[in-house]
C-alpha positions in Angstrom: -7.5 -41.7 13.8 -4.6 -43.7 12.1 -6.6 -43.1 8.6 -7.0 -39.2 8.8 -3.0 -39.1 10.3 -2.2 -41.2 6.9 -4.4 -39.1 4.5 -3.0 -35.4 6.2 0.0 -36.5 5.6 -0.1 -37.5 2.3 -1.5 -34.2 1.2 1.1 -32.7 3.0 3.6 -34.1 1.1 1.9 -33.7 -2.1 1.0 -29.4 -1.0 5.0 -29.3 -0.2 5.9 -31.3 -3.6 3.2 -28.8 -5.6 4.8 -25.0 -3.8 8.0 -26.2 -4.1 7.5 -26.7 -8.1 5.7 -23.4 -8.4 9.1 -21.8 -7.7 10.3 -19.2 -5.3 8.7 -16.3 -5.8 4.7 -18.3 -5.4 6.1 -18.0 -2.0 7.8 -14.9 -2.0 6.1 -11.7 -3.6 2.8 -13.2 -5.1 0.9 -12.0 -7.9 -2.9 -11.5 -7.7 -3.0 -14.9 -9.7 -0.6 -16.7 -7.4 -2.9 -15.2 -4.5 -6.1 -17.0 -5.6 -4.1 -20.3 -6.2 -2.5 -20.6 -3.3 -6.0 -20.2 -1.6 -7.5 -22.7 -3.6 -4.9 -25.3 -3.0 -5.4 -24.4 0.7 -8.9 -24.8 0.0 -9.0 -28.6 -1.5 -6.5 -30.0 0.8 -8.5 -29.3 3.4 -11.8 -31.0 2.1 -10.2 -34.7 1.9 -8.6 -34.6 4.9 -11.5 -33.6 6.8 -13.6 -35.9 5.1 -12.5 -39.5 4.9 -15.6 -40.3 2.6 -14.0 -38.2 0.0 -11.4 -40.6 -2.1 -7.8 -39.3 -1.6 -7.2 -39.2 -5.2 -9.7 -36.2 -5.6 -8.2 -34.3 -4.1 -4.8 -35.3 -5.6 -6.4 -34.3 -8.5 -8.0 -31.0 -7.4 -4.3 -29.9 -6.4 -2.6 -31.1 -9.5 -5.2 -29.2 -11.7 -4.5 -26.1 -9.8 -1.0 -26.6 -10.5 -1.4 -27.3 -14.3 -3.1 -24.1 -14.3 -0.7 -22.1 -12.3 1.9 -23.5 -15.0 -0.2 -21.9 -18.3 -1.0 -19.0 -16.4 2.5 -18.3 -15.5 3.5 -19.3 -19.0 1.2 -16.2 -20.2 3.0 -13.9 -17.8 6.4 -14.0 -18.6 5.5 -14.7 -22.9 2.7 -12.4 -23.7 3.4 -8.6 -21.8 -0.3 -7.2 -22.6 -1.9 -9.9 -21.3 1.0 -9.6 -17.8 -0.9 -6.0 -17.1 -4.3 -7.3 -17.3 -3.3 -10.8 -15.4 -0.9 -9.3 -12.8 -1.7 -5.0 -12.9 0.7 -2.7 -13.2 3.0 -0.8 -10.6 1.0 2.7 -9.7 2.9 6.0 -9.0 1.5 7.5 -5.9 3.7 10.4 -5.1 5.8 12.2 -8.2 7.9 15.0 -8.3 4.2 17.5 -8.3 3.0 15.5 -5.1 0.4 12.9 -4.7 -1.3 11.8 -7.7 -4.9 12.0 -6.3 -6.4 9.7 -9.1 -3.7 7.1 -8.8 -4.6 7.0 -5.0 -7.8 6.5 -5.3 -7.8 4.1 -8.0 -5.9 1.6 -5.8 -9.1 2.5 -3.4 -6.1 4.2 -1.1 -6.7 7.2 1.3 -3.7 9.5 2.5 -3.4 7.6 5.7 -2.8 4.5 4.0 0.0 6.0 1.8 1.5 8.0 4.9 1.0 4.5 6.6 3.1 3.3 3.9 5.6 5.5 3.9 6.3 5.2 7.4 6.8 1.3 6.7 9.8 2.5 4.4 11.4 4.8 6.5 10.0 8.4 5.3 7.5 10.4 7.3 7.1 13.5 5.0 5.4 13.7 1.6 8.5 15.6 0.2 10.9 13.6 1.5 10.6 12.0 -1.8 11.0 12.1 -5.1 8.4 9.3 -6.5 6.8 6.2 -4.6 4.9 3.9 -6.3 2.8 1.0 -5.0 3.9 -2.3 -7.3 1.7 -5.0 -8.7 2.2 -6.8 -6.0 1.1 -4.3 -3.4 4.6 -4.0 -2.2 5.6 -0.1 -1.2 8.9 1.4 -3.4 10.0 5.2 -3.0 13.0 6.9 -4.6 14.1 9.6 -1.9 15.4 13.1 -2.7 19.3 13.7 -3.3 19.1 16.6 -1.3 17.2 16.5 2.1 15.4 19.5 2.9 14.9 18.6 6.2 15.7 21.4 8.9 15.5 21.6 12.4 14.4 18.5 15.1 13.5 15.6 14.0 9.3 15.7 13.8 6.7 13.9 12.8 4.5 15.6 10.6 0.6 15.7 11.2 -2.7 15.9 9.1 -4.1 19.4 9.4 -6.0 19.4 6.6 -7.4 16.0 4.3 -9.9 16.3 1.7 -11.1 19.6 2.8 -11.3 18.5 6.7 -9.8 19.7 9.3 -9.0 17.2 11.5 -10.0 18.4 15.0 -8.3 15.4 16.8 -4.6 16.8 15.5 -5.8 20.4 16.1 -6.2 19.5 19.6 -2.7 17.8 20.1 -1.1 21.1 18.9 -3.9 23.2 21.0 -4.0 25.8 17.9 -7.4 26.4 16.0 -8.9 26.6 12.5 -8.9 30.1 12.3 -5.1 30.2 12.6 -4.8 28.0 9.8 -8.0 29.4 7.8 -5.4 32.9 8.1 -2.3 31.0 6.5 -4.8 29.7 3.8 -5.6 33.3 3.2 -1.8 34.4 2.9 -1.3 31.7 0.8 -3.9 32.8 -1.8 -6.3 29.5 -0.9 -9.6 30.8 -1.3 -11.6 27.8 -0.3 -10.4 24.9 2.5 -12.6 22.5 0.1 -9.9 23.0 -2.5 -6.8 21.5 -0.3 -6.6 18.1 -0.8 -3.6 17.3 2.0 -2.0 19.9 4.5 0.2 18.4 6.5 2.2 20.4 9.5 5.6 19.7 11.6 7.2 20.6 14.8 9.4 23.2 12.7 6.5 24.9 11.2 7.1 23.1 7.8 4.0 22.9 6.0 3.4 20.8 3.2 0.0 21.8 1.1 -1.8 20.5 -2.1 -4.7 21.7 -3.4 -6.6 19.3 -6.1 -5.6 19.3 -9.5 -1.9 21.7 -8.5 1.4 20.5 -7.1 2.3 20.6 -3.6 4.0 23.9 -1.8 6.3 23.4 1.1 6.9 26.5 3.3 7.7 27.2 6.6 5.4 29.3 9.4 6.6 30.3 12.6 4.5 28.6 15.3 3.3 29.7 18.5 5.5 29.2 21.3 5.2 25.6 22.6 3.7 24.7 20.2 6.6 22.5 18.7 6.4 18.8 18.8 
């Protein structure tokens, strides 16, 4: 018992010597890099002082390789920019000034409700409530919100009505109003085909935000049934 108390706490010393060099931001906002090397080193600590049969110094040495790496690879990053984007990726604008960027969103393997997920996290619950929000390389969530506010009315959360073509029946039935009452504001506005809406999105005010694939968003208002504000 005293052996393995000895050995954890000389590779406790030695994983607090190693983070600390590695500098503040290995333990602040990691790059995908960092990630993996902080896993690693998590990894080989563990296996010598589990294992007494294993000599400490390997896995001294294990650690201190990592760290070697971790100092070229970091080296790269801040020297040669190319090789930062390929090493690190780039930030990724979700939401511009036409609306969500559908291929942007799904080349971070993102659907709307992570983004409105996101969103929420940073203080915004509607899609124009913003100017541009971009997911950095980091995974970290950044949106720049409009100057002017064009929100009216009570404060309301709005809610999917339409994603990817779908409506979805479980918000229909909080707002007890159908698809045909939404196929008819489709119709007004010139929508020929639900398939072609990528996000509809409605509010307690009757604000609707809409995008249909490949166009910017539309925000308008409709005037809801009564009680039917949330």
């Amino acid at each position: 018992m005293g052996l393995i108390f000895l050995r954890t706490a000389l590779i406790f010393l030695a994983l607090l010597a190693v983070m600390r060099m590695m500098g503040k931001r290995q333990i602040g906002e990691m790059q995908p890099f960092e990630l993996v090397i902080t896993l690693l080193i998590a990894e080989l600590a563990c296996i010598p002082m589990a294992d007494t049969s294993i000599p400490l110094l390997y896995g001294a040495v294990s650690i201190l390789t990592i760290f070697l790496l971790h100092q070229i690879m970091l080296i790269i990053d801040l020297k040669c920019k190319p090789f930062k984007a390929i090493l690190g990726g780039k930030p990724s604008i979700v939401i511009n000034k036409s609306g969500i960027d559908i291929t942007q969103l799904k080349k971070n393997s993102l659907d709307v409700s992570d983004l409105i997920e996101s969103m929420r996290g940073a203080g915004y619950f509607s899609f124009d409530d913003v100017d541009y929000a971009l997911y950095e390389a980091n995974g970290n969530f950044s949106a720049m919100p409009k100057e002017k506010s064009e929100r009216e009315g009570e404060p309301s959360v709005p809610l999917i009505i339409i994603e990817e073509g779908k409506y979805n029946k479980t918000n229909l039935e909080k707002i007890h109003l159908d698809e045909q009452f939404f196929d008819d504001i489709l119709h007004r506005q010139n929508v020929r085909k639900r398939r072609s809406v990528f996000i509809m999105t409605l509010d307690g005010n009757g604000k609707i935000y809409m995008q249909n694939y490949g166009q910017a968003y539309r925000s308008f208002r409709i005037e809801l049934p009564e009680g039917r504000s949330w």
